[in-house]
N, C-alpha and C positions, 0 to 999 in steps of 0.2 A: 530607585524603586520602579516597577515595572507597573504601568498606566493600568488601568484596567477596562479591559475591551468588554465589547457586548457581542457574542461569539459564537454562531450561528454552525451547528455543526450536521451535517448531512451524513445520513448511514452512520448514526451515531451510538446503534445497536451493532454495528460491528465490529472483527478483529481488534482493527485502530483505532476505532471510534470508540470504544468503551473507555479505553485505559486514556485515552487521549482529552475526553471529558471531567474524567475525575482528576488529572493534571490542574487541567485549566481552572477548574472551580478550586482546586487546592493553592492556587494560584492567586485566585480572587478575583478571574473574572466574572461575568454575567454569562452562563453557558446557558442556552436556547439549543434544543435537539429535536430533529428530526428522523423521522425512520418511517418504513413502511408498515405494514399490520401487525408486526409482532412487536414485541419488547415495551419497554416505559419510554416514551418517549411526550416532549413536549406539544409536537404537531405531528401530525400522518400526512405524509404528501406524495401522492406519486407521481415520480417525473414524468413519466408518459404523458400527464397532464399539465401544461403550461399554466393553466388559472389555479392550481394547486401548490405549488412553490412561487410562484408571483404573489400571491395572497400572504403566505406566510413572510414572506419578505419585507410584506408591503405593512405588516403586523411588527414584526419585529423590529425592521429598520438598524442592521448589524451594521457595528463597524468593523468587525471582522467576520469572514466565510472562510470554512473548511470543507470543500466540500468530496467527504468520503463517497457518497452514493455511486454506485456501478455495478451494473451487469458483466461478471466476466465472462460467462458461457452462457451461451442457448444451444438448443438442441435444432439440427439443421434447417428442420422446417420452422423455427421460428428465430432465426438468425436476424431478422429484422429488429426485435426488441434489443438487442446487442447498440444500434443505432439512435433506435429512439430513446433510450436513458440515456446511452454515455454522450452523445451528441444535441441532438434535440433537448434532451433533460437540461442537459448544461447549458444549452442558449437560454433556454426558458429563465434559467438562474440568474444568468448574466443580465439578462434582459432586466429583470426586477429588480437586482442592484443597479442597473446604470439608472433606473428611473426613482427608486423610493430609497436609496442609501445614499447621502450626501454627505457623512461624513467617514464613507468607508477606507480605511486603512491599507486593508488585504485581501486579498482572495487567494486561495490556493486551493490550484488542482491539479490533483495527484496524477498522473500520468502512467505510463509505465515502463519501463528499462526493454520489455519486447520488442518496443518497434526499434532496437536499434538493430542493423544489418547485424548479419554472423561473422565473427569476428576471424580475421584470416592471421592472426598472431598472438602472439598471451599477453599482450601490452593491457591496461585497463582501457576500459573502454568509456572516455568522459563524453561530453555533452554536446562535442561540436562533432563526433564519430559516425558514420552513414550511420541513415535510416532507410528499413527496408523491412517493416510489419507482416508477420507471416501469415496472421489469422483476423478474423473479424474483430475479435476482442483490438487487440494492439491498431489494427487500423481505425477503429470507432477510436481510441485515444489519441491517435496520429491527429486526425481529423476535428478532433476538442484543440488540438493545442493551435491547430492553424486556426481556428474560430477564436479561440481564446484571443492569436495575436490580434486579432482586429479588434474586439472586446478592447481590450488592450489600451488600446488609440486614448480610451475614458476611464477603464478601470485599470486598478493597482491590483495587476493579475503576480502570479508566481506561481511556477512551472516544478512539480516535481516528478522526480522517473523513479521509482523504487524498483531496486532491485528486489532478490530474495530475502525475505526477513519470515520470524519464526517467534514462538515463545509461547508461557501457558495460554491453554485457553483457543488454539488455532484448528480449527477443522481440521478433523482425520483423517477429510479428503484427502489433503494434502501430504509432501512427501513425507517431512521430518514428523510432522506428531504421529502419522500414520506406522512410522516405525517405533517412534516411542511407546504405543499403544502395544505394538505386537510384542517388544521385548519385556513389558510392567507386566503384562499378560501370560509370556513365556508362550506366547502359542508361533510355531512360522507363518514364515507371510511370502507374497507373492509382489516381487515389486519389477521396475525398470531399473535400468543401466545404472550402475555402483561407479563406472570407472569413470565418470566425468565430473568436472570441476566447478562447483558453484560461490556464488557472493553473499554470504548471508551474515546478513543484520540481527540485533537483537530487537525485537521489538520496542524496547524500552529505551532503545536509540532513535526509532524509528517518531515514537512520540516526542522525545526532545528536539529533534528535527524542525516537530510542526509547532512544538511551545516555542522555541527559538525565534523561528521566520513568524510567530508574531508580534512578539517582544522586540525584532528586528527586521522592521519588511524589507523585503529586497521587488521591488515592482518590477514589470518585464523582464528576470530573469528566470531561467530555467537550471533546476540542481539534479543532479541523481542523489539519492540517495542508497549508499552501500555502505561498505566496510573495509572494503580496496583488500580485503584478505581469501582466498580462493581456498575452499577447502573440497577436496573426493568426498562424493556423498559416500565413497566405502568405508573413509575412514569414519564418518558421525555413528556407521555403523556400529564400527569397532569400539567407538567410544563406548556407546548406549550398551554393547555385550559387556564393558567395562565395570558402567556406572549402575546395570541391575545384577550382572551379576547370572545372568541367564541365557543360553548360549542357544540360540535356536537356529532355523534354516531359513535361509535366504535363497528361495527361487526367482530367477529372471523370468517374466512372462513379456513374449513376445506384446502382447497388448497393451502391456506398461510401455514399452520401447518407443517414443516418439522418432519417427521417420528426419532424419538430418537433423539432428540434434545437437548442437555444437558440443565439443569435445571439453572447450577452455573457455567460461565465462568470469571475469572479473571487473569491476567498475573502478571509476578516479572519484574520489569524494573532496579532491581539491581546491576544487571551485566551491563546494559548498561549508568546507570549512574556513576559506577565507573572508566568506564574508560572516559566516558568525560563531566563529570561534573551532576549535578544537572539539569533536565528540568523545562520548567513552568507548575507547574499543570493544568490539565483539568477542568475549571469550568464549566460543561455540560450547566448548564443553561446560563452561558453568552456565548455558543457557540450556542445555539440555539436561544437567543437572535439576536444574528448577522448574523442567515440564514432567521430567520422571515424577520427582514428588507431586508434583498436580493431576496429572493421571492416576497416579498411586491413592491420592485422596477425595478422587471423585469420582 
C-alpha cells in the first residue's frame, strides 16, 4: 500500500497540475495547491515573491513538492520575469523546504527536453545527450537544474525533462489541440512545418510519471520524460481528417515556421522506466481520439 504524502502542488491550475491533483487525492494523499489569481486553489502565491511561497511552505510543511509553476514565454521587453519565476521562484521554494520541511521525501521539478542541443542523428536523445538551450525559457530551466543540483547537497530533489505531451483540456495555443479545434470546427487553419518529427506523450502518462516518482522517489536523479515513439506532425494530421471526418486546408505560414528547427526529435525514456517500472504507451491516435470528443463537447 502506497504511504500517504502531504503534497504540495504548484501551478496546480494548470495543464498537469489539474489532472495530477485529482490523481493524487484519488490516491489518498493530502493534496495542498497553489496557483496564481485565477482558479481554486488552496494558497495564492507569487514566485516573484520569495516571502509568499516561504510562508506557504512554512504553513504547510509538505513532505512532498511538485512543483509545476513556470513562465514559459514573455514578451521581449519583459523577458526578465522568464528568470524570476523559473529561477529565483524556485530558490525561494527550495529555500523553504530546506528550512520548514523536515520530513520531506521529494521534490520534483519539471525541466524541460529544450535545453537539450539539436540532435545531429535520429537516435533518441536520453539524459546524459548535449545541452545547448536555445531560448530564455529552456535556459531559465538550464539554470533551476544547476541550482537545483546544489539544493541537492540537503534536499531530495528529482530532475524531470518533458518532452512533447498533449491531451483534453490543453491550450489552443499549442500545436496539436490547436488543429484538433480547426478540424471539430471544419474551418482551415494556418499552421508551421507538417514534415518534422515529434515525441509526444499522453498526458495521462505524463501524470503517472509524477504519481510514480512519489510513490517511488528517485533523489538526485534526472528523467526525460517521453514515449521514445516519433511521429510527422503531417500524419496526426491525417489522423484528425480521419477521426472528424472533415477535410479542410492546411496552410504553411511562414510565421508558424520556427527558424532551425530540428527535423527529427525523439527521446529514451529508459532510464526512467527502470527505475519505476514500465509506462502505458502512447497511442497518438486514441489521444487524439479523446481531445476530438472534448472539443466537440465544450
Amino acid at each position: 500500500m502506497v504511504s500517504s504524502e502531504r503534497v504540495l502542488v504548484t501551478g496546480a491550475n494548470s495543464f498537469t497540475g489539474k489532472p495530477l491533483v485529482q490523481t493524487l487525492r484519488h490516491d489518498g494523499h493530502q493534496v495542498v495547491t497553489v496557483g496564481g489569481r485565477h482558479g481554486d486553489v488552496d494558497f495564492r502565491a507569487d514566485l516573484r515573491d520569495p516571502d509568499e511561497i516561504i510562508d506557504v511552505i512554512a504553513q504547510v510543511k509538505p513532505t512532498a513538492i511538485v512543483h509545476m509553476a513556470a513562465i514559459t514565454f514573455a514578451p521581449d521587453q519583459h523577458f526578465h520575469q522568464i528568470y524570476t519565476t523559473n529561477v529565483s521562484g524556485t530558490a525561494s521554494l527550495l529555500k523553504g523546504a530546506k528550512t520548514f520541511c523536515s520530513e520531506l521525501k521529494i521534490v520534483i521539478l519539471p525541466s524541460a527536453a529544450k535545453i537539450y542541443a539539436e540532435p545531429d542523428t535520429n537516435h533518441p536523445i536520453d539524459e546524459d545527450s548535449p545541452l545547448a538551450p536555445p531560448d530564455h525559457y529552456s535556459v531559465s530551466k538550464l539554470a533551476m537544474e544547476k541550482m537545483a543540483g546544489l539544493f541537492g547537497k540537503e534536499l531530495p530533489i528529482t530532475i524531470t525533462r518533458p518532452f512533447n505531451y498533449t491531451g483534453p483540456g490543453q491550450a489552443s495555443k499549442f500545436f496539436v489541440p490547436k488543429l484538433v479545434t480547426a478540424f471539430v470546427a471544419g474551418q482551415d487553419v494556418r499552421i508551421g512545418n507538417l514534415q518534422v518529427w515529434r515525441d509526444f506523450s499522453d498526458i495521462d502518462t505524463v501524470v503517472e510519471t509524477y504519481r510514480r516518482l512519489i510513490a517511488r522517489p528517485q533523489p538526485g536523479r534526472i528523467f526525460n520524460i517521453c514515449s521514445g515513439k516519433p511521429v510527422q506532425l503531417h500524419a496526426i494530421a491525417e489522423m484528425l481528417r480521419e477521426i472528424t471526418g472533415n477535410d479542410i486546408s492546411l496552410t504553411v505560414d511562414p510565421a508558424f515556421v520556427r527558424a532551425g528547427e530540428p527535423e527529427f526529435i525523439v527521446g529514451s525514456r529508459q532510464r526512467l522506466e527502470e527505475a519505476i517500472g514500465q509506462l502505458p504507451e502512447t497511442d497518438i491516435k486514441a489521444t487524439l481520439t479523446r481531445m476530438v470528443a472534448h472539443v466537440s463537447t465544450h
